[in-house]
C-alpha positions in Angstrom: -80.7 124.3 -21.5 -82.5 127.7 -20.8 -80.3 130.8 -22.0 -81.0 132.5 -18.3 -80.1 129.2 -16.3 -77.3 130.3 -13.8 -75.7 127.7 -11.1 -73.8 128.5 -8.7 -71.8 124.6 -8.5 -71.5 122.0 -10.7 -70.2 118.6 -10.0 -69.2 115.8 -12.1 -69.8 112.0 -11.5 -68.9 109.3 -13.7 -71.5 106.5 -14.7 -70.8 105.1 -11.5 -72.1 108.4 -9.9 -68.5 108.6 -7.9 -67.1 112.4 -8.1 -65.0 113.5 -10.1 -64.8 117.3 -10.3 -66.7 120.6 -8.9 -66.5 123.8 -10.5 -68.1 126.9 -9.3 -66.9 129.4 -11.9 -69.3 128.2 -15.1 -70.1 129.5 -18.2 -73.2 128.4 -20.4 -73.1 128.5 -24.0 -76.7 126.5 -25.5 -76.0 123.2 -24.4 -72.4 123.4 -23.7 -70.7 123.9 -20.0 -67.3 125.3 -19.7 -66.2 124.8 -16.3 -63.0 126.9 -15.1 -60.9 126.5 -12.0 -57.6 124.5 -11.7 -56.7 120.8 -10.7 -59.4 119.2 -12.9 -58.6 115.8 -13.7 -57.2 115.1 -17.4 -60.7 112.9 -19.0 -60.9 111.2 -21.9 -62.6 112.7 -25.1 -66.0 112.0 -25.3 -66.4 109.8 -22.4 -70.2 109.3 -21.1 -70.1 111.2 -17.7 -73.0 112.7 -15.4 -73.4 116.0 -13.7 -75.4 117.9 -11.5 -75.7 121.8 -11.3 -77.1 123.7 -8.4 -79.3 126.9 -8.2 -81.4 128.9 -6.0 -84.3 127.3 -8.0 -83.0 123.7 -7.4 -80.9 120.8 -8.3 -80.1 120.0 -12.4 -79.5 116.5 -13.2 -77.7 116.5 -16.8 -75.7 113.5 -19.0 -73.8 114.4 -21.2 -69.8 113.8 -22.2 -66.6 115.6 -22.3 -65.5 118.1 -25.5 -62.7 119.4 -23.4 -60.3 118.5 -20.3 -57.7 120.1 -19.4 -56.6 120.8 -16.2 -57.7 124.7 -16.2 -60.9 123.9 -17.8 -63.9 120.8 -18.6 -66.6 121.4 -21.4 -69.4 119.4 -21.2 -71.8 118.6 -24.1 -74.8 118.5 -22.4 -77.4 115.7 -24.0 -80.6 115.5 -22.0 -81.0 117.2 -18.4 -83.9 117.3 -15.6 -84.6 120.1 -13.2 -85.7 119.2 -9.6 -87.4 122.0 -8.0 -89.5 122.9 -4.6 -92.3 125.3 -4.4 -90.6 127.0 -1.1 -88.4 130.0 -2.1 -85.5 128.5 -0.9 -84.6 124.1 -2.4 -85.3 121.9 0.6 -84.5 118.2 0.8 -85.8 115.5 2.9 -84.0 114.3 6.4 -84.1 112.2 9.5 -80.8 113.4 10.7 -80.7 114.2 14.8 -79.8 117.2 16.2 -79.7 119.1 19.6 -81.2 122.2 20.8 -78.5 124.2 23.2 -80.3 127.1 23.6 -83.8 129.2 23.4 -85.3 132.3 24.1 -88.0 135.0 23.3 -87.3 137.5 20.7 -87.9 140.4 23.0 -85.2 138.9 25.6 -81.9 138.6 25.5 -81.5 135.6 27.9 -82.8 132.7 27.3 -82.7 128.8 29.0 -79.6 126.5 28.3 -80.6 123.1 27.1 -79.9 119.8 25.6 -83.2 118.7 23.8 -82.7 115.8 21.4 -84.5 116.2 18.5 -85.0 115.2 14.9 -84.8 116.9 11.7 -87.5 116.6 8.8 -86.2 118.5 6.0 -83.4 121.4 5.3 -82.6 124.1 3.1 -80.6 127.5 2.8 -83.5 129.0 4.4 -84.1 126.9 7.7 -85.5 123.7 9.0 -88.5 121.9 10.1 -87.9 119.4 12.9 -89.8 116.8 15.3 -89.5 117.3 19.1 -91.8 116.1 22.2 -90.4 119.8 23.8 -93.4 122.9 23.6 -91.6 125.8 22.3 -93.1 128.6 20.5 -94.0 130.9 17.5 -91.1 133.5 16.9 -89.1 132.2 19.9 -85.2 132.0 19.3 -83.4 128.3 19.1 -79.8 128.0 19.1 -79.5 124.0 17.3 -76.6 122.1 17.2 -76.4 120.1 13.5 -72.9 118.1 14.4 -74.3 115.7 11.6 -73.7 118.7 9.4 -70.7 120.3 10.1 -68.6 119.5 13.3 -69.3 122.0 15.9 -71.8 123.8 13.5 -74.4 125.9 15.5 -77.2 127.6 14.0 -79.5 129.7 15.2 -83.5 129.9 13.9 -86.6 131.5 14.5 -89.7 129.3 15.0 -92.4 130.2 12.2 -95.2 127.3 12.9 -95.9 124.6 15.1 -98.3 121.6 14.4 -99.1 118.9 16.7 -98.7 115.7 15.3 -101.8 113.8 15.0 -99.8 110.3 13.6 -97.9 108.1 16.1 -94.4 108.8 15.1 -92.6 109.2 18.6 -92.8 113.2 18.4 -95.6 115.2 19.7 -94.9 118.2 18.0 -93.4 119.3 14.5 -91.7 122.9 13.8 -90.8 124.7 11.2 -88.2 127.8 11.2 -85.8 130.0 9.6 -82.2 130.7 10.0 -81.3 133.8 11.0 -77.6 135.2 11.3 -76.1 132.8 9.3 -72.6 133.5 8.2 -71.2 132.6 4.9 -69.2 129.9 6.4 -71.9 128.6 7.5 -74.0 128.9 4.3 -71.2 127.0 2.9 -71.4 123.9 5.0 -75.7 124.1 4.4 -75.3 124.0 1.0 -72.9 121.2 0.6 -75.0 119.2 2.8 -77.9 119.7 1.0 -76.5 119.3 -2.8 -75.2 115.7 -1.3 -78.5 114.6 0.8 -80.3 115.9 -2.3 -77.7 113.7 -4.7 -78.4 110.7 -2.5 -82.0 111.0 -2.4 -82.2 111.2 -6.3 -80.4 108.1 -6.7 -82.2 106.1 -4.3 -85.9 107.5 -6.0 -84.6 106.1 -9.2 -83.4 102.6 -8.1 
């Protein structure tokens, strides 16, 4: 493992890929982890187990097995790992999830048009989302978009960057792509969780 990795979450599965523990507070030490927190399930020596570490450059699938359990702290012995990365700043992960747009304006106006547009996600990370809709919005406009699939009652607003008319027959006329602005860390929260696990599930089906 690279001396300058940093995560910021790690989770562990067992072979069966069902969770066992998280961490956020992680220390790196060659190929070692040393996970700190409290509440971590007592694990046997040496048993086989899986894990998968998050960054801002992406998600770090790693095998490895336990050195140390106690219930303050987990070391992992980490024996082979693979880094899954995007070439957008921010790690995105493929979606088909529905969502809602509630509201939308222009940047230079404060009030905008209530709405209830049905519409369907593409792909999502910490930085925004590109989406399908048959509505014509446009460039640098304002959309307030419900993600209940997400996070109950979770409302996020983004600013459109691009849209591209779809040339395929795919039930959408249009695809967009924007980012979030004004996101809390609340909210940043419930992204990222979303994201490590639609990332998580994604992996597993690509290698089945």
């Amino acid at each position: 493992m690279e001396k300058d990795t940093k995560l910021a979450k790690v989770d562990i599965l067992d072979q069966n890929d069902n969770p066992l523990a998280s961490a956020t507070i992680i220390t790196i030490d060659g190929s070692r982890l040393m996970l700190h927190g409290e509440g971590f399930p007592l694990l046997p020596g040496n048993s086989a187990i899986k894990a998968v570490g998050y960054s801002s450059d992406g998600m770090l699938i790693m095998e490895g097995f336990i050195s140390l359990s106690m219930e303050e702290q987990l070391n992992l012995d980490i024996s082979g790992s693979e880094m899954r990365t995007d070439r957008r700043e921010y790690f995105k992960v493929k979606t088909n999830e529905p969502a809602t747009v509630r509201f939308a304006r222009m940047p230079s106006q404060r009030l905008g048009l209530l709405c209830s547009d049905q519409i369907r996600l593409r792909d999502l990370s910490l930085g925004g989302l590109c989406f399908y809709s048959n509505k014509t919005y446009f460039p640098d406009q304002i959309l307030r978009i419900e993600l209940d699939t997400i996070g109950a009652g979770l409302e996020l607003n983004i600013q459109l960057l691009r849209k591209v008319t779809e040339q395929r027959r795919i039930g959408y006329r249009y695809r967009y792509a924007g980012r979030f602005v004004d996101a809390d860390a609340a909210q940043q929260r419930i992204l990222c969780e979303h994201i490590f696990k639609t990332e998580l599930i994604n992996y597993h089906n690509e290698v089945e």
